[in-house]
C-alpha positions in Angstrom: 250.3 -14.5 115.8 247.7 -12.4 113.5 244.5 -10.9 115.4 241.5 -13.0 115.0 238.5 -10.2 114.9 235.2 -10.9 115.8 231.7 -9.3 116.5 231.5 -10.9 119.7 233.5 -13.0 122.1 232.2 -15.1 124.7 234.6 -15.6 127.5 233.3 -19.2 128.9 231.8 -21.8 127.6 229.6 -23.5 129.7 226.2 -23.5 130.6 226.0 -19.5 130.5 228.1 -19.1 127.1 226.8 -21.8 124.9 223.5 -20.2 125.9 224.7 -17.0 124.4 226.6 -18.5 121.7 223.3 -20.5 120.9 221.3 -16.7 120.9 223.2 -14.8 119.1 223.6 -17.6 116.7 221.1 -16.7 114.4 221.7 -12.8 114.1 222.5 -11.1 111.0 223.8 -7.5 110.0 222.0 -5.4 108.1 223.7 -7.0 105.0 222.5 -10.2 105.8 226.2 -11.4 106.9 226.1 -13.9 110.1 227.4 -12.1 113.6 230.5 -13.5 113.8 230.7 -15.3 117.3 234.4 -16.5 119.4 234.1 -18.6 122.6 236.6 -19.1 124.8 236.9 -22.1 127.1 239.6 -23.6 129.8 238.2 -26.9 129.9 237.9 -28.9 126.5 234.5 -28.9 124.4 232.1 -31.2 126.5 232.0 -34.5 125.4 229.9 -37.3 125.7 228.6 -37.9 129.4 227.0 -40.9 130.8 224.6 -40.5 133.4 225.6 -41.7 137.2 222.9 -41.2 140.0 225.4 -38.4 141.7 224.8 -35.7 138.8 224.3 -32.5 140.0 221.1 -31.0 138.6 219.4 -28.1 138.0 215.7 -26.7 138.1 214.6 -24.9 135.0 211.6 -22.6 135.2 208.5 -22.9 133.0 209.8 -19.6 131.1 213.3 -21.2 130.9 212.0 -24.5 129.3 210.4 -22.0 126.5 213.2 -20.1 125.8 215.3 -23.0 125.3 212.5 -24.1 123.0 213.2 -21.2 121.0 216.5 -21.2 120.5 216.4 -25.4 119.8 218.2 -26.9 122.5 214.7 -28.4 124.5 214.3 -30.5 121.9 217.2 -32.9 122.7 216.4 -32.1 126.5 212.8 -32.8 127.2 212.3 -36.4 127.4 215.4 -36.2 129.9 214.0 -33.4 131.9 211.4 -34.4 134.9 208.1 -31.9 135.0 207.4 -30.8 138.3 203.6 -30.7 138.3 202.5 -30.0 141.9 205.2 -27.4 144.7 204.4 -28.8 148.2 205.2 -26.2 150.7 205.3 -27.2 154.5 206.4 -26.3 157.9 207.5 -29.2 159.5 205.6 -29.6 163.1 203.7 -26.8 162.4 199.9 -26.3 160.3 201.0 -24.2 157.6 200.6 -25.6 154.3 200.6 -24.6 150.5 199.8 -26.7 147.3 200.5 -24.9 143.8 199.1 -27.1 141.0 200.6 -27.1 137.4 196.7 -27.5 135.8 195.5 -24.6 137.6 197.9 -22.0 135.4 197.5 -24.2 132.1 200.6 -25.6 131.8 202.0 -29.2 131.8 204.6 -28.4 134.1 205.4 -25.6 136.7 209.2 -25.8 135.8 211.2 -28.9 135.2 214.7 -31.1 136.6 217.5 -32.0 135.0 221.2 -32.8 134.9 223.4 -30.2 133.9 225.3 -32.3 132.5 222.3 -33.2 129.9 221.6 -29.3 129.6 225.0 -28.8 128.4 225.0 -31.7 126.1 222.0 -30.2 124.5 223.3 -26.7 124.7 226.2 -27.7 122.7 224.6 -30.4 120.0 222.5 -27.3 119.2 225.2 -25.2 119.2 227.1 -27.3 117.0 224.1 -27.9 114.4 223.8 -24.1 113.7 227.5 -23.6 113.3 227.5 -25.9 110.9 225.1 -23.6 108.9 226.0 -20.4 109.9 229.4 -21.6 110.2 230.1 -18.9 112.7 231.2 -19.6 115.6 235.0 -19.9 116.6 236.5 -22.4 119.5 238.8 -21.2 121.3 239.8 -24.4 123.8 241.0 -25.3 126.3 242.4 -22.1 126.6 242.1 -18.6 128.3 242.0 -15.3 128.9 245.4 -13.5 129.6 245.1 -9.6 129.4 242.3 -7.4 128.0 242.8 -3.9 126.5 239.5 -2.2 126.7 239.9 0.4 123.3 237.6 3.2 122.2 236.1 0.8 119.4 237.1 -2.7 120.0 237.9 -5.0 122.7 242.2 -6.7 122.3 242.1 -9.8 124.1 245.4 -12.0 124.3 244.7 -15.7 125.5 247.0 -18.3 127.3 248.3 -19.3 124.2 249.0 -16.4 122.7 246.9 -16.0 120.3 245.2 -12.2 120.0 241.3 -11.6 119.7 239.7 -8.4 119.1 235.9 -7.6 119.5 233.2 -5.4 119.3 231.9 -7.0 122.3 232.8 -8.4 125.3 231.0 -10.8 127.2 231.6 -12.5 130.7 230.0 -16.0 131.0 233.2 -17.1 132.8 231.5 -17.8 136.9 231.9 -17.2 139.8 235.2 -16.4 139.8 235.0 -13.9 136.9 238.6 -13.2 134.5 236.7 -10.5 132.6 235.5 -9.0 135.4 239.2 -9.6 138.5 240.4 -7.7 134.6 238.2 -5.0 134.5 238.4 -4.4 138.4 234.9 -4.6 139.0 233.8 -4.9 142.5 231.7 -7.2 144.0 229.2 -6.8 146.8 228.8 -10.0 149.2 226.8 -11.1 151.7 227.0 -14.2 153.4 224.0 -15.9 154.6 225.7 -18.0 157.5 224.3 -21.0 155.6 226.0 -24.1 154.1 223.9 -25.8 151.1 224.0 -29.4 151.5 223.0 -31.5 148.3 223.0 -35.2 147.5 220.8 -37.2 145.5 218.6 -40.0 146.8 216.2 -42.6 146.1 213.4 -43.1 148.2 210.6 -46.0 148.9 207.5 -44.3 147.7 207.1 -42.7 143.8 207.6 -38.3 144.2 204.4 -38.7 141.6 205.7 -35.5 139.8 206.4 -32.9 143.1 208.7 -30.8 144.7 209.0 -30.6 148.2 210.0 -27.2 149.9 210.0 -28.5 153.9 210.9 -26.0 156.2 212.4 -27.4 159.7 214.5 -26.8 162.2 217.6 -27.2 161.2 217.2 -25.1 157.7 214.7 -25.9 154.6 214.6 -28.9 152.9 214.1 -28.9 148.8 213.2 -32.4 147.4 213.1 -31.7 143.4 211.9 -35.2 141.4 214.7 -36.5 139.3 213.8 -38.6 136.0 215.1 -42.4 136.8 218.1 -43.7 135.9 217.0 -47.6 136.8 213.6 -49.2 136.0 211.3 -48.7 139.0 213.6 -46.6 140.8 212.4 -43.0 142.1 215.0 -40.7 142.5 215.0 -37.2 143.7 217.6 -34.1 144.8 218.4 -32.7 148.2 219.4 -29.1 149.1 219.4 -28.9 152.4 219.9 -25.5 153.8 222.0 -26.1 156.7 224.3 -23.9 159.7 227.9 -24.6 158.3 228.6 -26.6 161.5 225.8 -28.7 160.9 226.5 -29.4 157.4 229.8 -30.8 158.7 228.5 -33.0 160.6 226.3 -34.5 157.9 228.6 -34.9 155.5 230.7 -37.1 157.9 227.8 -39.0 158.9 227.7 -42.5 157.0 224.6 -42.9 154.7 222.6 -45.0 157.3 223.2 -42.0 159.5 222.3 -39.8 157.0 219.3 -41.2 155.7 218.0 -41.6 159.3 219.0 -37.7 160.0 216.9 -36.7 156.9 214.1 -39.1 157.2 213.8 -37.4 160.6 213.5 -33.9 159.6 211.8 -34.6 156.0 209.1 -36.2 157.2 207.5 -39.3 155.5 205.8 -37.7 152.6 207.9 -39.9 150.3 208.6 -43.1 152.9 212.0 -44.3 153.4 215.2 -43.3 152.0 216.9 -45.9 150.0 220.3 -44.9 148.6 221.9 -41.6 148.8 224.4 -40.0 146.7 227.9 -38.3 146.8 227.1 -35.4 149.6 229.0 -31.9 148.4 228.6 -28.7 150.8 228.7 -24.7 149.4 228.7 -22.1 151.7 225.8 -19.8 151.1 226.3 -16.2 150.1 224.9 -13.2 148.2 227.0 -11.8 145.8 226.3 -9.1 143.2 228.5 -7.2 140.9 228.7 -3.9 141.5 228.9 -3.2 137.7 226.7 -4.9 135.2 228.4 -3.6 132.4 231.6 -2.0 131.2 233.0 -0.3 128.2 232.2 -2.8 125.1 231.8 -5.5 127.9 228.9 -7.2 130.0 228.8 -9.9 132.7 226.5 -12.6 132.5 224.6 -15.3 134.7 227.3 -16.0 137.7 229.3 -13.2 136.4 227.6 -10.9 137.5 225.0 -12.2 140.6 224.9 -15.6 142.5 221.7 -16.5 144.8 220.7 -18.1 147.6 219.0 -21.6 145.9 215.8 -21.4 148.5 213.6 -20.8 145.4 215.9 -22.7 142.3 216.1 -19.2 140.6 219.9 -18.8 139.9 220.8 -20.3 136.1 216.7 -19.3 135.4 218.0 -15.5 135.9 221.2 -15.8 134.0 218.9 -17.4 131.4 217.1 -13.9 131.1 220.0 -12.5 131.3 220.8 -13.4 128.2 217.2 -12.9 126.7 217.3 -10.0 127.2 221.1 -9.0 125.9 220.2 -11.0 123.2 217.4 -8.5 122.2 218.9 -5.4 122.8 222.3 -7.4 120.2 218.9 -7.8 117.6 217.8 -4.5 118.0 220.9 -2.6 117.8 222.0 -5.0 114.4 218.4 -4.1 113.0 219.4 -0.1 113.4 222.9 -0.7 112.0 224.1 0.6 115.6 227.7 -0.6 117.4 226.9 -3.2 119.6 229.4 -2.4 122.0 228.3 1.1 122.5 228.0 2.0 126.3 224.6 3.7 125.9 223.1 0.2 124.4 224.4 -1.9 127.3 223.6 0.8 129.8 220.4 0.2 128.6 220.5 -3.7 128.8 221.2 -3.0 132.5 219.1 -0.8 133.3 216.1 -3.4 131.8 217.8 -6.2 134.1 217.4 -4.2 137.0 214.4 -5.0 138.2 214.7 -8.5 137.5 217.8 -8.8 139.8 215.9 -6.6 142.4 212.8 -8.8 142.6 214.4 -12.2 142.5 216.8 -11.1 145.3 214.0 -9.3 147.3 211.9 -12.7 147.4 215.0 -15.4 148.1 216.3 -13.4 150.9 212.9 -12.9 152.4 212.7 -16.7 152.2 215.8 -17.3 154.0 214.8 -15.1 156.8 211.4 -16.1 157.3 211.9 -19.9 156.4 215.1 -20.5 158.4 214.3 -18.5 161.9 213.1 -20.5 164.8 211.4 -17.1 166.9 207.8 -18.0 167.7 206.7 -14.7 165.9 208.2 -15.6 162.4 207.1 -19.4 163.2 203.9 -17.9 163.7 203.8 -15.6 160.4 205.3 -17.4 158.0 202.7 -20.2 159.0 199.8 -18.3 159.0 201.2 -17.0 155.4 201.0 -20.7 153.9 197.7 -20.4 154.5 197.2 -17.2 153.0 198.9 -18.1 150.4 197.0 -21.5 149.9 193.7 -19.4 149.5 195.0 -16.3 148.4 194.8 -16.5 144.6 195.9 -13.0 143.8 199.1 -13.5 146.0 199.9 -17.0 144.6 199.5 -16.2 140.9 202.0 -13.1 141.5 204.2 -15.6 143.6 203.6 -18.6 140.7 204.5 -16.0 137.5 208.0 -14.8 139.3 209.0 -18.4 139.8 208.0 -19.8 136.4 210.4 -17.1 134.7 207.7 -14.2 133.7 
């Protein structure tokens, strides 16, 4: 087959590459030509998706809502997406306390829930509506892949199918489990929290009026995110459940009477009873980081490149910047008539991420230690810290800006 070439190729196209894809779109060369834009996907382009009360969701910072503004996909996804206007942080059996109100920063919402499902729906109708202008952009699915030859001014890519790519630039939306990266023998760092994430969906008797629960007990945190309904009358919210891996087991075997009991018990009755509950699904808990954020004419993205502990719902809302910020550094570098792919561009992309990464990592892990110890003195610190933080202005508005994305 001949080589297709391209400006950029996107390897993945889910939430993380139609994001990019959906950047980049708009970007021009000097010339006023469109960047030229290949995504390659294993799993055929989404199609349509009917919602069920098991979707897995996912919470979208204030900062994330706006970018995805910007780059039009909100405006399919907003009526779908469930504001969360008041954070509830507790201790269960203990005094500590902390309320953060939407209306006291200005802002409708502190950060939003919604189906990813829905987010990639509106990721790709976008998507497809600028192609179609810009006509652009280049499917490559469901396929793969194979081999990469990293060259001193392109990037030769050969897919499952045989088909050959070459590319200015490289990028790595691919997850977790990384081709672009096992290819370019990148390293990863990993640390494993000895935590098992459990999450379900459920409904309960009383209204979530709008807030997300963070209840911290003794058997691990508890997030309660409000879900939009899905039946009239119906209030319907998601779990994750920071649990010991042993534990975890033994919820997920537990029938749903037994569960609802077991999280009734520990939740508290902030939001009455539990009515139904959902598919459970477990994930072990772990830090893990790339140990190279870039490579020659290549950079990893979102899950690529760093997966979180979701104590604070910051994962896909770093990603997201992750690809702000490429997508700036893409602009600027078009604006100069510069190479994308050089190494001294993307060394600087990383080095603007860094901090980012450093912070967001900093505060989730200092959540996990504080939030799921039992020792009297962290009992008594993080308790007394609530409070601080309930009447410390200066300390919550730092907290509240890192969380809503800025």
């Amino acid at each position: 087959m001949n080589t297709d070439t391209f400006d950029v190729v996107i390897s993945g196209g889910g939430l993380s590459g139609c994001l990019m894809a959906l950047s980049l779109a708009d970007l021009t060369h000097a010339d006023g030509t469109p960047l030229s834009i290949a995504i390659i996907e294993a799993s055929p382009i989404l199609k349509s998706h009917t919602l069920t009360f098991d979707d897995r969701v996912l919470a979208l910072s204030h900062g994330s809502a706006e970018y995805l503004e910007k780059v039009g996909a909100w405006q399919t996804l907003k009526n779908d997406a469930q504001g969360i206007e008041i954070i509830h942080i507790s201790d269960r059996e203990h005094y500590g306390k902390a309320r953060i109100y939407a209306k006291t920063y200005g802002v409708d919402a502190l950060g939003y829930v919604v189906e990813m499902a829905l987010i990639g729906k509106s990721l790709l109708t976008a998507l497809t509506n600028k192609s179609s202008i810009h006509k652009n952009i280049s499917w490559f699915s469901p396929d793969n892949i194979s081999t990469i030859n990293w060259q001193h001014e392109c990037v030769n890519i050969t897919l499952s199918s045989g088909q050959s790519l070459s590319a200015n630039l490289l990028l790595g939306c691919d997850g977790g489990n990384s081709i672009c990266r096992k290819l370019a023998n990148i390293k990863m760092s990993e640390a494993c929290y000895g935590q098992s994430a459990l999450i379900t969906n459920v409904a309960t008797v009383n209204a979530h009026k709008n807030i997300a629960y963070e209840r911290f007990t003794h058997t691990g945190p508890i997030a309660m995110l409000p879900l939009s309904s899905i039946k009239e009358d119906q209030s319907r919210c998601s779990v994750v459940w920071t649990l010991t891996p042993e534990l975890a087991d033994e919820m997920s075997l537990l029938s749903d009477e037994e569960f609802k009991i077991a999280l009734e018990k520990n939740f508290g009755s902030w939001l009455g009873g539990i009515t139904d509950v959902g598919k459970r699904d477990i994930y072990p808990l772990k830090l893990v980081q790339a140990e190279e954020q870039v490579y020659h004419r290549m950079v990893l993205i979102g899950n690529a490149s760093h997966t979180i502990h979701p104590i604070a719902g910051q994962g896909f809302n770093l990603g997201l910047r992750d690809v702000q910020q490429l997508t700036k550094v893409i602009k600027k570098a078009l604006n100069a008539q510069q190479d994308i792919g050089l190494f001294s561009l993307l060394s600087d992309y990383a080095q603007q991420r860094i901090k980012d990464h450093q912070q967001v990592i900093s505060l989730t892990d200092s959540l996990v230690t504080l939030f799921s110890n039992q020792l009297t003195p962290l009992v008594v610190g993080r308790n007394i810290g609530l409070k601080a933080l309930n009447y410390l202005s200066p300390i919550k508005s730092a907290l509240v800006k890192k969380t809503m994305g800025y």
